[in-house]
C-alpha positions as CSV (number, residue, x, y, z in Angstrom):
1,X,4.2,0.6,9.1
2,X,4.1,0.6,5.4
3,X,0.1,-0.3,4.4
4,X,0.0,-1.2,1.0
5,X,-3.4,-1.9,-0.6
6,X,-1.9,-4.4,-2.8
7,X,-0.6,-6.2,-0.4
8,X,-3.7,-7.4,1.3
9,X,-5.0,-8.1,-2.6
10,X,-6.8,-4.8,-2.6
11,X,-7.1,-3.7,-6.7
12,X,-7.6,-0.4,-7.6
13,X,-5.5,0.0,-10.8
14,X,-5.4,-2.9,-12.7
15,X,-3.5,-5.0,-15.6
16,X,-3.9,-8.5,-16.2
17,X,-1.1,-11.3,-15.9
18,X,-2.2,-13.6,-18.9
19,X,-1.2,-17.4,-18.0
20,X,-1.3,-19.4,-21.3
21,X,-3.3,-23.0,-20.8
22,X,-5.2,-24.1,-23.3
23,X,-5.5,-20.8,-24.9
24,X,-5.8,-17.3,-22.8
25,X,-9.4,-16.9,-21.4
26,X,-11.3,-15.2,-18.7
27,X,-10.7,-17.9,-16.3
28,X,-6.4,-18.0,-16.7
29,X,-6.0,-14.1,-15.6
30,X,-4.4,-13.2,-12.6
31,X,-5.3,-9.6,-11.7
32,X,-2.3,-7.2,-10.3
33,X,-1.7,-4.0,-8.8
34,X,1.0,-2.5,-11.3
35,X,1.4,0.6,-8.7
36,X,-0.6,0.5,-5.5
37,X,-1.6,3.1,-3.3
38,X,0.3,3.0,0.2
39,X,0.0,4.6,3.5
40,X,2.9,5.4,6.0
41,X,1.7,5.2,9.1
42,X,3.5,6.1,12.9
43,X,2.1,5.3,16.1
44,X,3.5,4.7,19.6
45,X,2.3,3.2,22.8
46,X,3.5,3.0,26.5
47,X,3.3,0.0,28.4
48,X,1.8,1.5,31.6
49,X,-0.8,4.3,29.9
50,X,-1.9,2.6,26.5
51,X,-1.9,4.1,22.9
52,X,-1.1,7.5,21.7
53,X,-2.5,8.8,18.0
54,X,-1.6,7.8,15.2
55,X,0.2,9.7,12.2
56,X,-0.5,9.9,8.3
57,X,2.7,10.7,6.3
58,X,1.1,12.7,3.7
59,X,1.3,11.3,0.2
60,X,4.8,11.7,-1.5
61,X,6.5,12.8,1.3
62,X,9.3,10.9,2.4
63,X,10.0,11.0,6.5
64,X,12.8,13.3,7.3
65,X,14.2,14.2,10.4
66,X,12.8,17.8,10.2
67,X,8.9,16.3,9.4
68,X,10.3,13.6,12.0
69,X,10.4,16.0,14.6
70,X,7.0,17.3,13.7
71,X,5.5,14.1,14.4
72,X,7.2,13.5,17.7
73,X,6.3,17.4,18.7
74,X,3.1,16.2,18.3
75,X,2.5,13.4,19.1
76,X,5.1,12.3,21.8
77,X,5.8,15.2,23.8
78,X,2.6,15.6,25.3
79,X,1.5,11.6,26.0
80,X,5.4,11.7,26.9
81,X,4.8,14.1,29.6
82,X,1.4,12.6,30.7
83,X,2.4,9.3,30.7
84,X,5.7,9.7,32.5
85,X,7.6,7.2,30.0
86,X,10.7,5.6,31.1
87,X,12.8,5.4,28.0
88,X,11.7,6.0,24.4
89,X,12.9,3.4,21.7
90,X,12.3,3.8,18.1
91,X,14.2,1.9,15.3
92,X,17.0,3.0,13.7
93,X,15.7,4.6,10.0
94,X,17.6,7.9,9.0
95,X,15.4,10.1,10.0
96,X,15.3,8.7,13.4
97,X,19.2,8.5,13.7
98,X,19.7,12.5,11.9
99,X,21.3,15.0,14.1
100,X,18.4,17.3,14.2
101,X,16.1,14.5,15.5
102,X,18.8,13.4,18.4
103,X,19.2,17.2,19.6
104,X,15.8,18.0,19.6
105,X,15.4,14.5,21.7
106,X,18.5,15.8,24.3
107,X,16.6,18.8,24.5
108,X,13.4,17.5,25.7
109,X,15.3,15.4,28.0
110,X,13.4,11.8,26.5
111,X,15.8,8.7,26.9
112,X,15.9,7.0,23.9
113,X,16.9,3.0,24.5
114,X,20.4,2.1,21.9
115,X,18.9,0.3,19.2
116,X,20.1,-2.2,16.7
117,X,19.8,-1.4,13.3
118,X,17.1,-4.0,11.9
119,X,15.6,-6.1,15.1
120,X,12.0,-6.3,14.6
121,X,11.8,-9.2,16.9
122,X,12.7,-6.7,19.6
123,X,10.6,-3.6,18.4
124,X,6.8,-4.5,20.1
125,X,5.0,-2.2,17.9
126,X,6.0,-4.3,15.0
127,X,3.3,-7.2,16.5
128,X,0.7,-4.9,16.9
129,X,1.1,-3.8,13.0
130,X,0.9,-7.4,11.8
131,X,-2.4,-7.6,14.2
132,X,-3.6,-4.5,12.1
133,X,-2.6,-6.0,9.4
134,X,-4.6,-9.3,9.5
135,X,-7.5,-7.6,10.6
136,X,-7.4,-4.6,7.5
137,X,-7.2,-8.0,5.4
138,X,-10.8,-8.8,6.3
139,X,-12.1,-5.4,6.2
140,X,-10.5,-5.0,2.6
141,X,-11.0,-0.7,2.1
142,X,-10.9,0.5,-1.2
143,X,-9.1,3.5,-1.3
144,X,-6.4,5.4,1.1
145,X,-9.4,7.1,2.7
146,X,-11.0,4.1,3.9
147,X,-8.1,2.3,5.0
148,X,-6.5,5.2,7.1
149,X,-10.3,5.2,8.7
150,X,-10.0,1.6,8.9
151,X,-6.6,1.5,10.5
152,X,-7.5,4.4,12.9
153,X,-10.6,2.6,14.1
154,X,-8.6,-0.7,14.8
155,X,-5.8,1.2,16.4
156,X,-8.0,2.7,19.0
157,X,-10.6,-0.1,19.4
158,X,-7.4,-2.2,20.1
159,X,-7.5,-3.1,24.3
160,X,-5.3,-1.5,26.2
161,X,-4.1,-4.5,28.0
162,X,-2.5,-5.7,24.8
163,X,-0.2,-2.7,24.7
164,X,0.8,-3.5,28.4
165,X,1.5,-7.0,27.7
166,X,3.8,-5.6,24.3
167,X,5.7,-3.5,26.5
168,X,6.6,-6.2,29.9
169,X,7.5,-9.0,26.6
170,X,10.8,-6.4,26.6
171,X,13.1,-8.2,28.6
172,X,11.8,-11.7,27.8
173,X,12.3,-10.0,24.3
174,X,16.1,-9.1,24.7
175,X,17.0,-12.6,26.9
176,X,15.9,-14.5,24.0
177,X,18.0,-12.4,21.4
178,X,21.0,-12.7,23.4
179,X,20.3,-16.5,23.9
180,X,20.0,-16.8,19.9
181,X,23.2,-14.7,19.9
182,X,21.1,-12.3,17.6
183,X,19.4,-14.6,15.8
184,X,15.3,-14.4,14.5
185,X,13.3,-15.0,17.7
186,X,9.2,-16.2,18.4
187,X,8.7,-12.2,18.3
């Protein structure tokens, strides 16, 4: 998940959109976020144990699969092994697809479930960003500090129940696709 402050109407550096109506005053600017602050944010969950941690990319570093493999050393292996997992899935960005990242998957003997290339309907994580989402909205942080405390604080205070449900949608999830023959689905 990409959390951009701008997108929930957040402004921390400013210019003004000037809409001419009878004359340009106070009252006719729009402020915008010329270049807002963003957050990239992983996180995982199993269906039968709950949430694991989630992970910061740090600023102006774009995911790799070596750093890719960092975060999945990290924070899969061990909930992997403690939760007992049946398959892993994870979309199907670069990093996620490089060779490093399948080898290092083989050798750790996780399953990873084939996935298409852009199918959000069938990724459940996806719903429980856009619940983040909607709830950082209200909360409205200020600054990347506040909204990674903000997002970690939702993330954990979010019931465990709700990642269950995510996960047992996944065949209800995949019926529907094929019934759509592919096409956009309730999810």
């Amino acid at each position: 998940m990409k959390a951009l402050l701008d997108w929930l109407g957040w402004l921390q550096r400013q210019c003004a959109v000037q809409v001419m109506c009878h004359g340009t005053t106070q009252k006719y600017t729009v402020k915008t976020v010329k270049h807002p602050d963003s957050v990239m944010v992983w996180g995982g969950f199993s269906g039968n144990k709950g949430r694991g941690g989630l992970y910061f990319l740090p600023k102006n570093v774009t995911m790799k699969g070596a750093n890719y493999i960092e975060v999945l050393r990290d924070h899969l292996l061990v909930p992997y092994a403690i939760h007992e997992c049946e398959v892993f899935m994870q979309d199907s960005v670069p990093a996620h697809r490089s060779k490093v990242v399948q080898k290092f998957l083989t050798d750790n003997n996780i399953p990873v479930l084939d996935w298409p290339g852009n199918s959000p309907d069938l990724n459940p994580i996806e719903n429980a960003w856009n619940e983040m989402k909607k709830a950082i909205a209200k909360k409205r942080p200020t600054n990347i500090n506040e909204l990674k405390q903000a997002l970690t604080k939702l993330w954990v205070e979010m019931d465990l129940s709700y990642f269950t449900k995510l996960a047992t949608s996944m065949p209800k999830r995949i019926g529907m696709v094929i019934q759509y023959k592919g096409n956009m689905t309730k999810y």
